[in-house]
VEXDREN-2710 file (C-alpha; in Angstrom, 1 decimal):
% VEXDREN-2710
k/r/px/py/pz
1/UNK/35.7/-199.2/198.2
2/UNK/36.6/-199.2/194.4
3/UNK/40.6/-199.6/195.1
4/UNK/39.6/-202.4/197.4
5/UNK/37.3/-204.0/194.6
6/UNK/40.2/-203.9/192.1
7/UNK/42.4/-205.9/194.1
8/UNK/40.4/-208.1/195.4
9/UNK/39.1/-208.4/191.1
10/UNK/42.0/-207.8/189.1
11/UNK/45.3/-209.2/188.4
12/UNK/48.1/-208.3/186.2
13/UNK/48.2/-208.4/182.2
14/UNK/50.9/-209.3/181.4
15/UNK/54.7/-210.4/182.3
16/UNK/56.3/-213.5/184.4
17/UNK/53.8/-212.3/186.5
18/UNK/50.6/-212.5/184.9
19/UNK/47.4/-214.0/186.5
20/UNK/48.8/-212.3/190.3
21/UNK/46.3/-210.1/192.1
22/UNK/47.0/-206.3/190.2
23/UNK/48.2/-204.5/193.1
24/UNK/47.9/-200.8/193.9
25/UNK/50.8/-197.9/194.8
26/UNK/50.4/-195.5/197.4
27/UNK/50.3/-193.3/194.4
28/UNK/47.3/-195.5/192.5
29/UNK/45.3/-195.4/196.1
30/UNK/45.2/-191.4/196.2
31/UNK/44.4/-191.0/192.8
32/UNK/41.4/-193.1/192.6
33/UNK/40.5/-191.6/196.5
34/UNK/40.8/-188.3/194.6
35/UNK/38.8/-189.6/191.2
36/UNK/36.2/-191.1/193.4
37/UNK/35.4/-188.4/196.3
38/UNK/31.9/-188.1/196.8
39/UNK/29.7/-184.8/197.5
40/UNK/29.2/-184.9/201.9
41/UNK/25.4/-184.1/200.7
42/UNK/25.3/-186.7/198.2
43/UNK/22.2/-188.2/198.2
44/UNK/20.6/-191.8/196.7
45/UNK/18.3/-189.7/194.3
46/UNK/20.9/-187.1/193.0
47/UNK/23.5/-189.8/192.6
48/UNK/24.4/-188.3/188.8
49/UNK/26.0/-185.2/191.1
50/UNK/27.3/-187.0/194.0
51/UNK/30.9/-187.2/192.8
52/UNK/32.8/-184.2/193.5
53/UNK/34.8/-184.1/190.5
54/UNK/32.9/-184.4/186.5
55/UNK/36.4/-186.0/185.6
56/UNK/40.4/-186.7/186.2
57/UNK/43.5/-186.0/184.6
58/UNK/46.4/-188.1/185.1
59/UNK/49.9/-186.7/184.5
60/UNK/52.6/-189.7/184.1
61/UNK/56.0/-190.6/182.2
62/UNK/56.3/-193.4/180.2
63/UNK/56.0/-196.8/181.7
64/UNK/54.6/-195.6/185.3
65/UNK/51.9/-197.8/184.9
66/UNK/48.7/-195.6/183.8
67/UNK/47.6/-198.5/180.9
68/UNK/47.1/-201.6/183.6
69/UNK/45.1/-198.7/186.1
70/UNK/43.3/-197.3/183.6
71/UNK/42.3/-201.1/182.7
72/UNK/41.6/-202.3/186.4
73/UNK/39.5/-199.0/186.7
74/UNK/37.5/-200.0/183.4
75/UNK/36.9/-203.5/185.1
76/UNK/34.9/-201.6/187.9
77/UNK/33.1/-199.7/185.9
78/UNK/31.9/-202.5/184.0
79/UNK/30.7/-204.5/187.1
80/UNK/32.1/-203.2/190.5
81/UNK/30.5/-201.5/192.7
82/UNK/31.2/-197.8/191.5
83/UNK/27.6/-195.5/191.3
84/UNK/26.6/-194.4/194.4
85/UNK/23.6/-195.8/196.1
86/UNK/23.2/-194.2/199.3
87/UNK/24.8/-194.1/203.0
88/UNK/24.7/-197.0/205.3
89/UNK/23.8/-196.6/208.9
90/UNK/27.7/-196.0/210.2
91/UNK/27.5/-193.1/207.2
92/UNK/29.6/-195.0/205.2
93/UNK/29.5/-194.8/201.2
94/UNK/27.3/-197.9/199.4
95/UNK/27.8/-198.5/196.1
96/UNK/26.4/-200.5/193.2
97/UNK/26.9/-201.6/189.5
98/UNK/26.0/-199.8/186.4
99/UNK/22.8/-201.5/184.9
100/UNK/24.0/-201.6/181.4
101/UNK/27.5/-199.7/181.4
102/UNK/28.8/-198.5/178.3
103/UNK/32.8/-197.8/178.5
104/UNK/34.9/-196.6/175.8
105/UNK/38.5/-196.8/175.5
106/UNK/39.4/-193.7/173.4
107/UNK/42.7/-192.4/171.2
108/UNK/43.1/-190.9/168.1
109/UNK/44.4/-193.7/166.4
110/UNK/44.0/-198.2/166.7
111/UNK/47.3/-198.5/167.8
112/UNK/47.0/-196.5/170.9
113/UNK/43.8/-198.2/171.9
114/UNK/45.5/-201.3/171.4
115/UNK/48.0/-200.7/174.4
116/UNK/45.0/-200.3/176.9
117/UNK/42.3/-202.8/175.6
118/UNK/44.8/-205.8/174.6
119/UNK/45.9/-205.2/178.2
120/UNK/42.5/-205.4/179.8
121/UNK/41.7/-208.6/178.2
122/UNK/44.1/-210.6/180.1
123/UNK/43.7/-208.9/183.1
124/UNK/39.7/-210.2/183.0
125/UNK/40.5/-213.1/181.3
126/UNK/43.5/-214.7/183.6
127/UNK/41.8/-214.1/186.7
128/UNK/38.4/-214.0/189.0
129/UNK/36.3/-211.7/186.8
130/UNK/36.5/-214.6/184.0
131/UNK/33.7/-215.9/185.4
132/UNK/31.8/-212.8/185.6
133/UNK/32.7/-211.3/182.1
134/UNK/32.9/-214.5/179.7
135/UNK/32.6/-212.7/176.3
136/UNK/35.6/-210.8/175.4
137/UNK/36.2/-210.1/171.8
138/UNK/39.1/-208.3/169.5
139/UNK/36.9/-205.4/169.1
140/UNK/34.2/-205.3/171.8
141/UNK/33.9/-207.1/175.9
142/UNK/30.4/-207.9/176.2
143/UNK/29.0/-207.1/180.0
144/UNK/26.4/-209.3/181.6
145/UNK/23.1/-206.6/181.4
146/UNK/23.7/-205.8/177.8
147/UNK/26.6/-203.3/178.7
148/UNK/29.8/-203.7/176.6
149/UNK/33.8/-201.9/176.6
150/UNK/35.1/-200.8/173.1
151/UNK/37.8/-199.0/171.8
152/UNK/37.1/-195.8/169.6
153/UNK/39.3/-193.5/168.0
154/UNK/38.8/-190.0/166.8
155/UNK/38.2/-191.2/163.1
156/UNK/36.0/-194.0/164.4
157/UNK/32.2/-194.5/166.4
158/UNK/32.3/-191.9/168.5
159/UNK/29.0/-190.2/167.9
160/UNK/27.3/-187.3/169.9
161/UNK/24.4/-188.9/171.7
162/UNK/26.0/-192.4/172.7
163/UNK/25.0/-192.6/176.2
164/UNK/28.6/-194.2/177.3
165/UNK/28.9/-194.8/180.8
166/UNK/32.8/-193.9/181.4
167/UNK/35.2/-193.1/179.1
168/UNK/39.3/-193.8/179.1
169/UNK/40.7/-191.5/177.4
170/UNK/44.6/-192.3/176.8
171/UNK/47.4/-190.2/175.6
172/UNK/46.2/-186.8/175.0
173/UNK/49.2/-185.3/174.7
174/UNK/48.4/-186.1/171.0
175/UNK/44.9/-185.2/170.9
176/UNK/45.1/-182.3/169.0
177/UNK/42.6/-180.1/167.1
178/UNK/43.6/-181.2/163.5
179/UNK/43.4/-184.8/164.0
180/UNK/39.8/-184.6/165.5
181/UNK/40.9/-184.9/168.6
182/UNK/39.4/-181.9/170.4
183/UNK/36.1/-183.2/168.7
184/UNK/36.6/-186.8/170.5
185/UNK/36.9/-185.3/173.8
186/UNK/34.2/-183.1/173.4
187/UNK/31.7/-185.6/171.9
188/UNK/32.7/-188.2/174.8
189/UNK/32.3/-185.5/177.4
190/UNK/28.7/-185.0/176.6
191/UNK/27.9/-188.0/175.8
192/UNK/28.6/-188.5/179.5
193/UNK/26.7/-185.5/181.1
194/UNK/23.8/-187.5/179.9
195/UNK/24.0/-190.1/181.6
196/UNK/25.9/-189.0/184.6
197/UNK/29.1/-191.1/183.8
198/UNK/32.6/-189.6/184.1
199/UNK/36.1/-190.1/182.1
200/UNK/39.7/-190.4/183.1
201/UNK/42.5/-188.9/181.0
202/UNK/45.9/-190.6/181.0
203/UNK/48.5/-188.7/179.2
204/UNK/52.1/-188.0/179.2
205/UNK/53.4/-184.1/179.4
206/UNK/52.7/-181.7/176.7
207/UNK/54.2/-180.2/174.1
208/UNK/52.6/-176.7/175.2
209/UNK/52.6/-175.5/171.3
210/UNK/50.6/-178.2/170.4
211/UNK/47.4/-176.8/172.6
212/UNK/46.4/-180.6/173.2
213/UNK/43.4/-181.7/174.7
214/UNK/45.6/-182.7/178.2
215/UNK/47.0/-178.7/177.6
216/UNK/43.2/-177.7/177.4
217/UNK/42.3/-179.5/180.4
218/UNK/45.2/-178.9/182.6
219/UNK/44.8/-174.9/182.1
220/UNK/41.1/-174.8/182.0
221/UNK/39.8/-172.9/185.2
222/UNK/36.5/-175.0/185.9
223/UNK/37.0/-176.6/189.2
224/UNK/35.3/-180.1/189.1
225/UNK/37.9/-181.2/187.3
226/UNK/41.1/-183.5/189.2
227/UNK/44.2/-183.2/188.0
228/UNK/47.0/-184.8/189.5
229/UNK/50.3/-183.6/187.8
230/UNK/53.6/-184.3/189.7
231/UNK/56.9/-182.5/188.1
232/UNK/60.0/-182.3/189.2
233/UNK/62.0/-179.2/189.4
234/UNK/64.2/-178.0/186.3
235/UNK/67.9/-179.9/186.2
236/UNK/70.3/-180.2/183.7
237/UNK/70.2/-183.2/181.3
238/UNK/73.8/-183.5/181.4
239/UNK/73.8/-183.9/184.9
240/UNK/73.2/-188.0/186.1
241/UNK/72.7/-187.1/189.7
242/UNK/70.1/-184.5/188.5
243/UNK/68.8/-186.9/186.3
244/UNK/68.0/-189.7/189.0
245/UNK/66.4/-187.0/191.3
246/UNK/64.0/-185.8/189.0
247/UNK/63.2/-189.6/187.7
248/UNK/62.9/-191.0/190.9
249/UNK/60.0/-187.6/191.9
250/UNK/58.6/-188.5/188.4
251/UNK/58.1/-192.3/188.7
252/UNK/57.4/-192.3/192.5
253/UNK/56.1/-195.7/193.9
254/UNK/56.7/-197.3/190.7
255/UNK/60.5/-197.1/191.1
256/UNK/62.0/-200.7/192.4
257/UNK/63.5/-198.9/195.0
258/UNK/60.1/-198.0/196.2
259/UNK/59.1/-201.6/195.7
260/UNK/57.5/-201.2/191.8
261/UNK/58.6/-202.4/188.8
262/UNK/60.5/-199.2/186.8
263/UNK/64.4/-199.7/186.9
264/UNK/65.9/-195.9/186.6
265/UNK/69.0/-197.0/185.5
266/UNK/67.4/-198.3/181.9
267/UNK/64.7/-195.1/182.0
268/UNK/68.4/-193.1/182.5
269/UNK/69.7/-194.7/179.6
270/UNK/66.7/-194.0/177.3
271/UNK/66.4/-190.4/178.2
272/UNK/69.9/-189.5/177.3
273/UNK/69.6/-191.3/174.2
274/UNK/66.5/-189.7/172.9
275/UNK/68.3/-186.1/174.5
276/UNK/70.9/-186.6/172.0
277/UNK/68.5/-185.6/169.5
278/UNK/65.2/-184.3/171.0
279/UNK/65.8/-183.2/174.7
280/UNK/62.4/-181.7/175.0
281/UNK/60.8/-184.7/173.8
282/UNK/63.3/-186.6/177.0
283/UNK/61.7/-184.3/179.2
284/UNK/58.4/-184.9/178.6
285/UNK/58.6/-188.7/178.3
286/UNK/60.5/-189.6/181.0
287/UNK/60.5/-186.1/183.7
288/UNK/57.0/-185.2/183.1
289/UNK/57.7/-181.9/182.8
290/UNK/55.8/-179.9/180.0
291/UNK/58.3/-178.4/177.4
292/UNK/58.4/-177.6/173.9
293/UNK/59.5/-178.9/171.4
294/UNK/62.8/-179.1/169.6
295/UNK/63.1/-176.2/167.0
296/UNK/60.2/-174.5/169.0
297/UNK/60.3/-170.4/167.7
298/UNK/59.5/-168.5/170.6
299/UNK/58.9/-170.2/174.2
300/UNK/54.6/-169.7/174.8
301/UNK/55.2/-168.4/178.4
302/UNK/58.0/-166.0/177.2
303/UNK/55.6/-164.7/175.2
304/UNK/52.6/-164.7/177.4
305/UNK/54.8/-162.6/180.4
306/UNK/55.2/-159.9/177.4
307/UNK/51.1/-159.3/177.7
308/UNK/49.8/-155.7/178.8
309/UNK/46.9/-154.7/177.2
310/UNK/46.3/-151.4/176.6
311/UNK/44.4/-148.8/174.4
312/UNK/46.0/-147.1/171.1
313/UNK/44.8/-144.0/170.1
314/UNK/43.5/-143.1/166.8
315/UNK/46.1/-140.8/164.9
316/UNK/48.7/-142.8/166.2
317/UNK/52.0/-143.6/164.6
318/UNK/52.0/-147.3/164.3
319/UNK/53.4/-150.2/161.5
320/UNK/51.8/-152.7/160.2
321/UNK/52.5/-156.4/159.2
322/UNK/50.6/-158.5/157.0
323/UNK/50.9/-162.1/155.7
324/UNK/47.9/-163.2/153.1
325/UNK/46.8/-166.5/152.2
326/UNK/43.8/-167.5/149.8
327/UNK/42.2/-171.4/150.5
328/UNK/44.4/-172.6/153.7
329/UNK/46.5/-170.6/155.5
330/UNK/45.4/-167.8/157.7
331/UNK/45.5/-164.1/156.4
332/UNK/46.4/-161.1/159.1
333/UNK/47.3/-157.7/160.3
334/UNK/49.2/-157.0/162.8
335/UNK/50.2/-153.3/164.3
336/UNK/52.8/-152.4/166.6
337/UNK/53.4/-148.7/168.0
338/UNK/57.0/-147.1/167.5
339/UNK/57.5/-147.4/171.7
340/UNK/57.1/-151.4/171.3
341/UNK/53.2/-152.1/171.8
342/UNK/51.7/-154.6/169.5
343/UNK/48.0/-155.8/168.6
344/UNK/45.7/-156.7/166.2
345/UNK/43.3/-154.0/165.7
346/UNK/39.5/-154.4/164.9
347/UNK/37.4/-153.3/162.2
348/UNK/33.7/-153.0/160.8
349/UNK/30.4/-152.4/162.4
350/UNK/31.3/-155.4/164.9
351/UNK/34.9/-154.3/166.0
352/UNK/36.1/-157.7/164.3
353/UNK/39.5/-158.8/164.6
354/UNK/42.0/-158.5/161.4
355/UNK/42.4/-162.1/161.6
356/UNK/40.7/-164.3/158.9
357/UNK/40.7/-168.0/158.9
358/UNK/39.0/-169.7/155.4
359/UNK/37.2/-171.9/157.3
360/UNK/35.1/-169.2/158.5
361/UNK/34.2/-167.6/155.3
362/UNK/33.4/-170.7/153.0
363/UNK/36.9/-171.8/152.6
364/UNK/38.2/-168.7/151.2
365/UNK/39.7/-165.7/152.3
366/UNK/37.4/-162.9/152.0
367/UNK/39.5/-160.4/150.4
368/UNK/37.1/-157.6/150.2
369/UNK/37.0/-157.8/154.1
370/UNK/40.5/-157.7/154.0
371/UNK/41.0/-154.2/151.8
372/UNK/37.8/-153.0/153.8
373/UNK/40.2/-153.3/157.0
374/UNK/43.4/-152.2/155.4
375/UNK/41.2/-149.0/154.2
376/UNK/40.0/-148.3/158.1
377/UNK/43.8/-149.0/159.3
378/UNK/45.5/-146.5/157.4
379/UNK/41.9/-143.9/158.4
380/UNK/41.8/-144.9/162.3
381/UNK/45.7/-144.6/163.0
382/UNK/49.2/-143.2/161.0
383/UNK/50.7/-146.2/159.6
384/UNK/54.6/-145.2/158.8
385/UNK/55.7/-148.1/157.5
386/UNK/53.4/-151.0/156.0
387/UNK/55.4/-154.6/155.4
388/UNK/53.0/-156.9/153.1
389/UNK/54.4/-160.2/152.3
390/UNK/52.9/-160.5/148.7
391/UNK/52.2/-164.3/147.2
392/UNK/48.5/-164.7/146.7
393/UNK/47.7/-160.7/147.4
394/UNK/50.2/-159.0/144.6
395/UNK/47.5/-157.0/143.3
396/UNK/46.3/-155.8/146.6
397/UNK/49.7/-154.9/147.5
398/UNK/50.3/-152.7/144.5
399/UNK/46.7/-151.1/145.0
400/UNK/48.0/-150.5/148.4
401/UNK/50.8/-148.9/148.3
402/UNK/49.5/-146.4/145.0
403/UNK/46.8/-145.0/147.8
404/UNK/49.7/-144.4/150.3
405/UNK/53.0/-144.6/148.9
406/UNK/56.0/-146.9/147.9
407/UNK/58.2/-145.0/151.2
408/UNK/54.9/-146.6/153.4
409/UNK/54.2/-150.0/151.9
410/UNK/56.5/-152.5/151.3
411/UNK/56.3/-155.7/149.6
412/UNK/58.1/-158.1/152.4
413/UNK/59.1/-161.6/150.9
414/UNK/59.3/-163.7/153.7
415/UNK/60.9/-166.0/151.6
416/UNK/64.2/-164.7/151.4
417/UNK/66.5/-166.6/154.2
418/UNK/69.0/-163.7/155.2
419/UNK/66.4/-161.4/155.6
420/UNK/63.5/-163.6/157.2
421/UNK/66.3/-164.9/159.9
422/UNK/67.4/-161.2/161.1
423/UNK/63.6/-160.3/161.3
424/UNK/62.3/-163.4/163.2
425/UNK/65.6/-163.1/165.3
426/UNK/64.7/-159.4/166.4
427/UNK/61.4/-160.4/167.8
428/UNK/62.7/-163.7/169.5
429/UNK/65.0/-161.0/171.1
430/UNK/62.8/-158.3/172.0
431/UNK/60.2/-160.9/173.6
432/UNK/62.7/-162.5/175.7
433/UNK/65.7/-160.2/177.0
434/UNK/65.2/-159.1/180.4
435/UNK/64.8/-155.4/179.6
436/UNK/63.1/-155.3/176.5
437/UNK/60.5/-152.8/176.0
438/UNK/57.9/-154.9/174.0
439/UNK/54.8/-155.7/175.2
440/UNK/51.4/-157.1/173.8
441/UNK/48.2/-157.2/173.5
442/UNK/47.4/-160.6/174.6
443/UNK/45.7/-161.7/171.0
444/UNK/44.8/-165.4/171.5
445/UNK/45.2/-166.2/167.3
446/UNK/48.9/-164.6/167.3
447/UNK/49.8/-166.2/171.3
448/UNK/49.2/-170.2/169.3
449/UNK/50.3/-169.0/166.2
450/UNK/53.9/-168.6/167.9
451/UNK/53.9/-171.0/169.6
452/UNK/52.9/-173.2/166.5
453/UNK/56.4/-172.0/164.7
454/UNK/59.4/-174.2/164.3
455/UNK/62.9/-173.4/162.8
456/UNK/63.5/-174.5/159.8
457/UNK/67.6/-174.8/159.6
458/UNK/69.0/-172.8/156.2
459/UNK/72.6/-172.8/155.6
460/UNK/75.2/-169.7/157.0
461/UNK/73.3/-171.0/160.9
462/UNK/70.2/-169.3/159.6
463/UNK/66.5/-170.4/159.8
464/UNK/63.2/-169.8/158.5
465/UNK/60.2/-170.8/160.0
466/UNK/57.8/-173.4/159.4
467/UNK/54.7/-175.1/160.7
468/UNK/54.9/-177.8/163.6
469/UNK/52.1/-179.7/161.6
470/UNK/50.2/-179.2/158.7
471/UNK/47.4/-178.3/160.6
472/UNK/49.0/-175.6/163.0
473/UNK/49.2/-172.6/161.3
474/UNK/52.0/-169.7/162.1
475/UNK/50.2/-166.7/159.9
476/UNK/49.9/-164.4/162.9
477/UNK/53.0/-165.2/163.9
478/UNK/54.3/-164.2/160.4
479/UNK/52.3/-160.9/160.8
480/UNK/53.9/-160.3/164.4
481/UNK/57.7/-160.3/162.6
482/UNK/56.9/-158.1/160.1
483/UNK/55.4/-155.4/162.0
484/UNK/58.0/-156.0/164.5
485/UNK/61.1/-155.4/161.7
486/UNK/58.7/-152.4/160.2
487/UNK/58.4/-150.8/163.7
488/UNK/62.7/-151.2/164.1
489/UNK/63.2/-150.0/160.8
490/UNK/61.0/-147.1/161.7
491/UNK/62.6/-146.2/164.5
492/UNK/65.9/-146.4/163.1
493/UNK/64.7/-144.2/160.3
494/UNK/63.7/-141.3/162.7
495/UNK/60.0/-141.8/162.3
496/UNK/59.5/-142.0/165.8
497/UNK/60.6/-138.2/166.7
498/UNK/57.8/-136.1/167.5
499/UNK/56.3/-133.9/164.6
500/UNK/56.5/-130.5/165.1
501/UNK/53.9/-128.3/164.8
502/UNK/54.3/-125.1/162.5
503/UNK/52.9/-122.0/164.4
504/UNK/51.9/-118.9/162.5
505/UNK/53.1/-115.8/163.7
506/UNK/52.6/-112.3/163.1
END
């Protein structure tokens, strides 16, 4: 019914074509079959529940086409025929308008929110559904009723208790947590379960360090939600053959050889371009698949097939890795056992984790927590070797190793290039050769923090590393080395034999 309304309403944007009825793939036709199933026990009076999904999630390159659907599917839901209203007598769906719909076209910045509404314009304005929606502005369509379509970004009118009717929110690739993102998506997606209105998410793949809202809703295991993802299998970028297989499974019916409007040739000749510099970036734009990005540390799934939680005893032997920070950064501890098992123990009353975040504690690092968990640390298990990278906690550090010795805690610069790039190259190792010993505990702070880490290229082919964005931190990460190279340099030194036991005899 709703594809049927759209072409019958619509036409296309923009182009030598513009003003033609907007036309839908095979493609277009399942998803909005898929975005719009209905309950087989719907009913007239419960019609806030009748849909069978809360929301979608649509997975695309670049150029398939997802601004001019999103658009035609924001034209229905500002007057087409999209809440349910009942069953007619052959038990066929009936639907009906929104009374006073309330649609927001969502990004986290203007210019992204320009690329869907100053598309939708045209397509009401140059064809049948002038006559029907008469008032549309630069910032807001006005919809007979009282209902209106704006665009909102994550800096801009979003507010909890808007009682929006549908919601199109584009690109979330880049909705991230510290550019209000997550908060966007959250706010919108409440402001919906009020009024029984759903959203679509367009977005491109993911850069999986990033932990974007499109990551966050692809992974979450709540099943009302569509997602319709389509990826071709790995191939080599160097390949062209390869290349035009997995383009033409990535672009589908919007290939011209399927009878759409994408020439693969000129998509071919971007992708190696942009390859030539960021091939993950290629990969995601133009194959859809979800890989991370240039520079990326450690690989998230490498990491995530190391997981195998287990229990440490007290009185074990164990190292310990600590990065400290005071007003921004995160502070940690990290402990790994001298047969390769690492986690971030608890302390206190509540069995809190030995991760600290300022946010949490008034903007500032609560050092007294801190020294309260180095104290039950060093009482719960036998730390061997303790590496403590000093800036901001000097004084700590000296108080540290004066209760358990200068052989036990070291002060770790991670500053210092040669030695940073052997110890982050150790763990990158250990995590990812096929019979490494190393395993983890899972910790979700240290798992993003990882992922979060870039190279930073030094001279002599060495790296430190570095933050993807100001706002994703590495600290754990940071802590993870450290008691990584402690727990080799352990080993190495013999502290992992067995003590033996004197035995008095007579």
């Amino acid at each position: 019914m709703v594809g049927e309304w759209i072409e019958d309403h619509c036409v296309i944007p923009d182009g030598d074509q513009i003003g033609e009825p907007y036309l839908l793939t095979d493609e277009m036709w399942r998803f909005l079959a898929w975005h719009y199933r209905l309950r087989p026990n719907a009913t007239e009076e419960g019609w806030r529940s009748a849909w069978h999904y809360r929301r979608s999630q649509l997975v695309r390159p670049q150029k398939w086409g997802k601004g001019p659907l999103t658009c035609a599917m924001v034209c229905a839901e500002a007057v087409g025929p999209v809440r349910f209203a009942g069953w007619d007598a052959a038990g066929e769906p009936v639907g009906r308008a929104w009374e006073t719909p309330w649609i927001q076209i969502a990004a986290t910045s203007e210019d992204q929110t320009d690329n869907v509404y100053r598309a939708l314009v045209p397509m009401i304005d140059e064809g049948p559904l002038a006559d029907v929606v008469s008032d549309t502005g630069e910032t807001r369509i006005n919809v007979p009723g009282g209902g209106r379509i704006e665009p909102v970004t994550s800096s801009g009118r979003a507010r909890l208790g808007q009682r929006i009717t549908f919601a199109v929110q584009d690109e979330t690739h880049s909705w991230l947590e510290g550019n209000g993102g997550w908060k966007l998506a959250e706010t919108q997606r409440r402001n919906l379960s009020g009024t029984g209105g759903r959203a679509v998410e367009t977005t491109n793949a993911w850069d999986p360090s990033e932990q974007s809202v499109a990551q966050r809703t692809s992974e979450a295991s709540v099943k009302d939600v569509y997602r319709d993802h389509r990826i071709p299998p790995p191939a080599s970028l160097a390949n062209k053959r390869e290349r035009h297989k997995g383009l033409r499974l990535a672009y589908g019916d919007s290939c011209v050889s399927a009878g759409g409007w994408v020439d693969l040739d000129r998509i071919d000749g971007e992708l190696v371009e942009i390859a030539e510099k960021d091939p993950a970036q290629a990969e995601r734009f133009y194959l859809n698949r979800i890989v991370a990005g240039t520079g990326a540390y450690i690989d998230g799934d490498r990491w995530d097939l190391r997981c195998e939680p287990r229990e440490v005893e007290p009185g074990s032997a164990v190292t310990l890795g600590f990065d400290g920070s005071d007003i921004d950064d995160w502070t940690g501890i990290r402990l790994e056992t001298l047969d390769g098992y690492q986690f971030t123990p608890t302390y206190g009353p509540d069995s809190l984790p030995t991760v600290w975040n300022p946010k949490d504690w008034g903007g500032q690092v609560p050092r007294l927590e801190v020294m309260a968990a180095f104290d039950e640390v060093f009482t719960r298990y036998r730390v061997v070797r303790a590496y403590l990278d000093p800036p901001y906690w000097e004084t700590e550090a000296d108080t540290l190793a004066e209760q358990h010795g200068e052989k036990v805690v070291t002060r770790w610069y991670t500053n210092r290039v040669a030695q940073m790039h052997s110890a982050a190259e150790r763990l990158a190792t250990d995590v990812t050769k096929k019979d490494s010993t190393f395993r983890h505990d899972g910790c979700q702070w240290t798992g993003q923090h990882i992922r979060n880490a870039r190279k930073a290229s030094r001279p002599a082919g060495r790296y430190l590393l570095r933050k993807a964005s100001e706002a994703q931190k590495i600290d754990l990460g940071m802590c993870a080395i450290l008691a990584h190279e402690a727990a080799g340099d352990a080993v190495a030194a013999g502290l992992a034999k067995t003590r033996r036991r004197r035995v008095a005899g007579f």
